[in-house]
N, C-alpha and C positions, 0 to 999 in steps of 0.2 A: 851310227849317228842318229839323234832323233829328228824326227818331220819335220819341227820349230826350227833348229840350225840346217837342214838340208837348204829350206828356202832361207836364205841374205834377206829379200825383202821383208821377210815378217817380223824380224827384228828392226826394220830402221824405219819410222814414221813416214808418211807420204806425204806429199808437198802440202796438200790441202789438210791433214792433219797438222801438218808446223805450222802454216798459218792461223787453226786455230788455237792451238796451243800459246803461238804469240798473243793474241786476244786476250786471253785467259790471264799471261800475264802482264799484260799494259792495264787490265781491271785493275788486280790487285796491286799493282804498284804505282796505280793513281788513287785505290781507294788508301793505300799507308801512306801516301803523299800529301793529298789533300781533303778527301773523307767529302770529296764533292756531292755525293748522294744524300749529306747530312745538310748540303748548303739552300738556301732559298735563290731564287732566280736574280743574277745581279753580276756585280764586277767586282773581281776581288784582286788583289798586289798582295805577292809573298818578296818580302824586304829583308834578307839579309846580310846586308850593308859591303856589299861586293860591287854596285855600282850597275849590276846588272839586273833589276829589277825583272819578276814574274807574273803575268797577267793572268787569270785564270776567269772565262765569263762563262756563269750557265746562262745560257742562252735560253731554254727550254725542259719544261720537268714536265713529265709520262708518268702514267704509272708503273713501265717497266723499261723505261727509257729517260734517258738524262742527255741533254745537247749540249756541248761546251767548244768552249775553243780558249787552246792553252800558246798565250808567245811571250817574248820580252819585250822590253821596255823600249827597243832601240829603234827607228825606221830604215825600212831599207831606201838606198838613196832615188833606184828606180821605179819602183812601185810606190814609194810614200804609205806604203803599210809596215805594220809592224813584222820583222823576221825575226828568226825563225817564227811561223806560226801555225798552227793544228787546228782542224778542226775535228772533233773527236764524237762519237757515239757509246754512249756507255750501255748496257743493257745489263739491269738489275737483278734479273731474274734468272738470266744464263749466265751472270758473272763475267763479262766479256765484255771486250774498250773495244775499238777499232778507232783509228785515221781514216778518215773517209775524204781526206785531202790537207796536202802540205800545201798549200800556195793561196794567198789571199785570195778572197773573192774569186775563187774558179773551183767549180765543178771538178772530178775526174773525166765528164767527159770531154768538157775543154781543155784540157791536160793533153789529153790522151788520142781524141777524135771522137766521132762521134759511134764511130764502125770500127773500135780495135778492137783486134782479135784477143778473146779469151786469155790465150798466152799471156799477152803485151799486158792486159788488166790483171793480172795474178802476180807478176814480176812486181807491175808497179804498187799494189795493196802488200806484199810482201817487202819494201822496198822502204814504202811510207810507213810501214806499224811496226819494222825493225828499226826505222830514222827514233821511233816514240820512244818502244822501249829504253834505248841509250838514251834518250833526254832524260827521260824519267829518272833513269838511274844517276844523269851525270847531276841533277836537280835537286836528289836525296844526299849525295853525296857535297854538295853543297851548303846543304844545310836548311833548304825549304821543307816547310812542312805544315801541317795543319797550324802549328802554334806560331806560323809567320806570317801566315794567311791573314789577311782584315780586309773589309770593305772597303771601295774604295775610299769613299768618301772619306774614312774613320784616317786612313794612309793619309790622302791631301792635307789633312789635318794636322796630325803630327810633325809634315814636314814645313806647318807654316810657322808652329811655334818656335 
């Protein structure tokens, strides 16, 4: 048998591999989603008439970093923020999205504490960028997309006529 199949592990990625490899793909299935890197800094609604409208804000443009935060339209009844919601980090240059927190207005380390262990913070970034992935996909499969995407303002508009 060869050296490659003797060792199991060198064929199966390691944890800290999958999780970048998740990265890798929540980039490009937000840049075929919504092509946010193309967006200027603002609010934008993807509307397609399902009743569950999609918010998408950049928040911040880098030159090799993009800040957004992606949720729907609905509020949650105990937080009075909007759920589901993400706030996300893109980075342009290594191709790569990450969740850098599911929960309004909190930190991972308010999440988390301030002193979790390594483990506890890898589970949970693996946990939160696997929650993105499936939105992303469950979002395309919906039917958002760049050509559903408009400003907000442009959206209020439409829906006063």
């Amino acid at each position: 048998m060869s050296a490659v199949l003797d060792d199991r592990h060198s064929l199966l990625p390691g944890r800290f591999e999958f999780l970048m490899g998740l990265y890798a793909e929540n980039y490009h299935r937000l840049t075929r989603l919504f092509a946010p890197q193309q967006l200027v800094p603002g609010q934008y609604v993807s509307d397609v008439d399902d009743g569950l409208n999609v918010h998408l804000a950049v928040q911040e443009r880098h030159p090799y970093t993009l800040e957004l935060e992606l949720t729907y339209d609905f509020v949650d009844a105990h937080t009075g923020h909007r759920a589901p919601s993400a706030q996300l980090r893109m980075y342009t240059d290594a191709h790569v999205a990450e969740a850098l927190h599911c929960h309004p207005g909190r930190h991972l380390w308010q999440v988390l504490g301030p002193f979790a262990p390594a483990h506890t913070v890898f589970q949970h970034r693996l946990q939160m960028n696997g929650f993105l992935a499936r939105w992303l996909e469950y979002l395309a499969e919906q039917g958002h997309s760049v050509g559903t995407l408009e400003p907000q303002g442009e959206a209020h508009e439409r829906e006063r006529e």
